[in-house]
N, C-alpha and C positions, 0 to 999 in steps of 0.2 A: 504493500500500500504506500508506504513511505519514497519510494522508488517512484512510484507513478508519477508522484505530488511532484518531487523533485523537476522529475522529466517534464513535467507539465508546465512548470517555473522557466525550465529552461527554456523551453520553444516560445511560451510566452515572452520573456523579460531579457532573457539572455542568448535570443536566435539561432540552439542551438538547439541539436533532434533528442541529445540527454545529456544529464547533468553531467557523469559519469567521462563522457564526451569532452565537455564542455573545461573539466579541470584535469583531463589528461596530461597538456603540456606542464602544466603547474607540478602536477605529481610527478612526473617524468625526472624535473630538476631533483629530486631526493632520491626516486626510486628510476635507475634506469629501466624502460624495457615495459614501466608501468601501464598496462590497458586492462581497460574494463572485464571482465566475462573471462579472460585468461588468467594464465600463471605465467611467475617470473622463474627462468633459468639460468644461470651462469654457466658458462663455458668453462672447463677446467683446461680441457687438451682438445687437439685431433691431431689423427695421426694417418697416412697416406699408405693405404694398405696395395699388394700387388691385386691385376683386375681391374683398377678402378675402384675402387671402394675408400669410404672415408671413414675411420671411426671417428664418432664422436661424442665426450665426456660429458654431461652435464648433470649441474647439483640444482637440482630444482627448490623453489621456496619450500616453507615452511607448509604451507599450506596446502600445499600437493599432496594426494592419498596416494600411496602405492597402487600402482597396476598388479594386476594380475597376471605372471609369466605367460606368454604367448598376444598380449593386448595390444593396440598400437596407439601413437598421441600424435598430435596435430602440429608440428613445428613450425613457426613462424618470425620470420628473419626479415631484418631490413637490408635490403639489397640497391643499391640503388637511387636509394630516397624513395625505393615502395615496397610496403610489407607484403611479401609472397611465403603462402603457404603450403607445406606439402604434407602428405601422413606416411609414416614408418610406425614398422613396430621396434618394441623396445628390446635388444637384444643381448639386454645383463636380466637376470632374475629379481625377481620380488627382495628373496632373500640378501642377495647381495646391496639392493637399494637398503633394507634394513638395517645390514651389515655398516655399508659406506655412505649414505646419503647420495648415489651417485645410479643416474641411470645412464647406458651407454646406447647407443644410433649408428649401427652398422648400413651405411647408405654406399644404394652403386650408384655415383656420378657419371653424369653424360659431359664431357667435356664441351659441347656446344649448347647444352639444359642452360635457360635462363637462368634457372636455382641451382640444383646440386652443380652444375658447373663452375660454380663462383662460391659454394659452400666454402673451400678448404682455406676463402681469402676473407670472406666475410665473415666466418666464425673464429676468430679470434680467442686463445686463454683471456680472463678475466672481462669478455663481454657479456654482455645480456640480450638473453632472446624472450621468443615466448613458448609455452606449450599449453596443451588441452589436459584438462582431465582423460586418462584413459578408461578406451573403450575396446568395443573387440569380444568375440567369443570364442572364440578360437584358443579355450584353454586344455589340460588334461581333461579328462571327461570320468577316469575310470581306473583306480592303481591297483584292482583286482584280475585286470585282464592283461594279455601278453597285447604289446603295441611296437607298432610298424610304423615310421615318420617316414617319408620319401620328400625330399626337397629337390628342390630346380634352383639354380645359381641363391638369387637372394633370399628364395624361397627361405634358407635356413634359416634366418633370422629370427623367426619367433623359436623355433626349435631350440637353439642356443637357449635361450630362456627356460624354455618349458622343461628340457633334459636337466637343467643345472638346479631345478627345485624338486623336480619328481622323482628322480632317480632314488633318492632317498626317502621314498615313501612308500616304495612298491618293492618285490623281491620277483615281481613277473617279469619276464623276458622283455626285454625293451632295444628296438632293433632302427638305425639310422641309417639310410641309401638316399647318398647327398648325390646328388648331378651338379656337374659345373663344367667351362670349357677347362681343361688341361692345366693352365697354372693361377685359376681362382677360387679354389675350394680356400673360404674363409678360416679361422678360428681353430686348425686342425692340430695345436698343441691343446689346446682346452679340450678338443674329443679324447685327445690321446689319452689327458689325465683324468677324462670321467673314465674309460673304459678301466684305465687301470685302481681304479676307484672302487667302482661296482661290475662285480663278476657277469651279472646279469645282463649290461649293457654292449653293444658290439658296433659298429660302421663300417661301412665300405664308401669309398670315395672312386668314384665313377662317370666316366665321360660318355657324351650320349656314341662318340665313335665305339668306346670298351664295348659298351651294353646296350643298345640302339630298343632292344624289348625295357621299358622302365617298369615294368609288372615282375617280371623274372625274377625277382629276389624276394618275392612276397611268396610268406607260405601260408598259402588259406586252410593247409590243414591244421594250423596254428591256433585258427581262429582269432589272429589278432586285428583291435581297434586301430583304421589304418588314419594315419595323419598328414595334410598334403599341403604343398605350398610351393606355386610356382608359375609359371607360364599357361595361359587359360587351354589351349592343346594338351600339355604335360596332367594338367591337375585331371579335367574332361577323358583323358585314356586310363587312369588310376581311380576314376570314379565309375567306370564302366565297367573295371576286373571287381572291386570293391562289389557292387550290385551283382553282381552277376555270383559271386562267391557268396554273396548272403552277407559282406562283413559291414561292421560299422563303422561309416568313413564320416572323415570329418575336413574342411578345407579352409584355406584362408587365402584370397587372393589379392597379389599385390598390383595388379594392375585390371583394368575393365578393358574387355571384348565387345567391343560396341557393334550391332549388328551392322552392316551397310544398308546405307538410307539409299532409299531407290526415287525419295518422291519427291518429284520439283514442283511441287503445289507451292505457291506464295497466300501468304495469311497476313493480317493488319494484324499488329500488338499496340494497343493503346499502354504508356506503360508514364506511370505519374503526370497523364493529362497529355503525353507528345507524344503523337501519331510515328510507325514505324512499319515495315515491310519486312518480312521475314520469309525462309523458303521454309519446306519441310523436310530437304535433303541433313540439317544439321542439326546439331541438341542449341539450344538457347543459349547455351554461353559464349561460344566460340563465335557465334553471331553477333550476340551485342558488343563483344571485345572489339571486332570488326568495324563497327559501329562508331567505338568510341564512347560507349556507354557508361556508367557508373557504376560497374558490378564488380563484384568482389570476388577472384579465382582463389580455390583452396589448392584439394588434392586432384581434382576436375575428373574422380571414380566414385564419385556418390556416396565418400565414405565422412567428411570430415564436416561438412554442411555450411562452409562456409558460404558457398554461394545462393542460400534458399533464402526466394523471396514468397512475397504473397501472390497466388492466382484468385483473381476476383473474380473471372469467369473464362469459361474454354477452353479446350481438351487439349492436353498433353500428353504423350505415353512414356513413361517411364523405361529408359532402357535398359536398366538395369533385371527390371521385373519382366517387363513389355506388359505390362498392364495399363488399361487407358485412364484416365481418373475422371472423374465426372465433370459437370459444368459447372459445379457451384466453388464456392470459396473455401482454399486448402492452401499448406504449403506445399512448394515444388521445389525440387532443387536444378538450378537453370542449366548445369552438368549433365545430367542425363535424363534432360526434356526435351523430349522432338516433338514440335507445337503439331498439330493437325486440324487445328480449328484456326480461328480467328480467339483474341488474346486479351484479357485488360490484366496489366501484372504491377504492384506496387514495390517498388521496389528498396 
């Protein structure tokens, strides 16, 4: 209630959409990095791993609840002079954030990526960024049963996590078939010292040339819970042996498979009162970016929400689901909405 008031102060008396908004800059001079609705993180290190990959340290506030091994957070960096977002999962465990106050970001860098491209200059020891409470379900599920993890390159990443808490909760068979090209399998003294840790735990480290079948190592007369994370083809062929074996799979995907739009219907988006044109070959964001719009890009896979506005009327399908949403008033997220109607969106 008190919030509303504020917000309502602001737009009234001080031209601003909320309060919160409004004394950002003011807060910023005591608290770097200080915004509304997020957390503050410090940067401790990074470090330039072979691959492409960055590790990255950070000791998040106070106020941060520990994630749940396997979860991902929302990191947000000023690049530039403009805050871009992206989502990773967190690839130190629960445990060890308890242990050190410290969660680690094992990211694969695109050397031409407007973001992770510029990560390894923009993250900086002792600066501030921001993160999200984590989210994600993509945890153990079950320490009574024998479990199978298959990772694709980055895919490891929550597994890292997930192995470094569970391992010692369970005494059943726990079985890791990491995929990577030939000299980027990540973090493979850490396997080396869980395996030799816990008798139960085992890996193989495997190029798609070694092993071209990624099923082949899974024994369904095991009956083990299988765990996946990779490339949407990679995960899609280990969820088909998984079905088909009867076993219980579980997956987390680090990137979105967006169907191919076929349809060059143009639609009017009335969108805070100014008239616009849209086709329906693309999802809404990449559109308005085009544009010149006011819209805000997160992880741009439908997972982080930064860019969900309000639909006051007219149909969008959701790509993610491929479900339509009705005519009436909801949120959308402008990421994976491909308009098929005509549009009013407030943004």
């Amino acid at each position: 209630m008190m919030t509303q008031v504020l917000n309502q102060f602001s737009k009234w008396f001080l031209h601003h959409q909320s309060f919160a908004g409004y004394i950002e800059p003011i807060m910023q001079v005591f608290k770097p990095a200080w915004r509304a609705g997020q957390f503050r993180a410090q940067v401790v290190n990074t470090t330039v791993l072979d691959g492409g990959f960055l590790s990255v340290q950070l000791k998040p506030s106070k106020q941060w609840r520990a994630h749940t091994s396997g979860q991902h957070i929302s990191l947000t960096v000023e690049i530039n002079g403009r805050l871009l977002t992206r989502v990773f999962t967190v690839a130190s465990s629960a445990q060890q954030f308890k242990n050190t106050g410290l969660v680690r970001l094992l990211i694969k860098t695109n050397a031409q990526g407007r973001f992770t491209g510029l990560l390894s200059s923009a993250l900086k020891a002792g600066l501030w960024c921001n993160i999200s409470a984590p989210s994600g379900d993509f945890v153990f599920k079950n320490t009574h049963t024998p479990a199978t993890f298959i990772a694709g390159g980055s895919g490891i990443t929550p597994m890292l996590a997930m192995l470094d808490d569970y391992l010692s909760q369970t005494t059943q068979k726990v079985s890791l078939v990491y995929y990577a090209k030939a000299t980027e399998h990540q973090c493979v003294d850490e396997l080396s010292e869980l395996a030799a840790q816990f008798e139960h735990f085992s890996f193989l480290l495997l190029t798609r040339e070694q092993s071209s079948d990624i099923t082949s190592n899974i024994k369904p007369w095991e009956n083990p819970d299988i765990y996946c994370c990779g490339p949407a083809a990679f995960m899609q062929t280990v969820s088909d042996f998984a079905k088909t074996h009867k076993l219980n799979y579980y997956q987390e995907a680090f990137g979105l498979a967006l169907p191919t739009l076929n349809d060059d219907s143009q639609f009017n988006v009335k969108i805070n009162a100014s008239a616009h044109v849209v086709s329906g070959n693309d999802v809404l964001l990449t559109q308005f970016e085009e544009k010149k719009l006011p819209v805000k890009r997160g992880c741009g896979i439908g997972i982080c929400h930064q860019c969900q506005c309000i639909k006051k009327s007219g149909v969008v399908r959701n790509l993610k689901t491929g479900e339509l949403s009705d005519n009436g008033e909801q949120l959308i997220q402008l990421c994976v909405s491909q308009p098929v109607s005509d549009l009013e969106l407030q943004l």
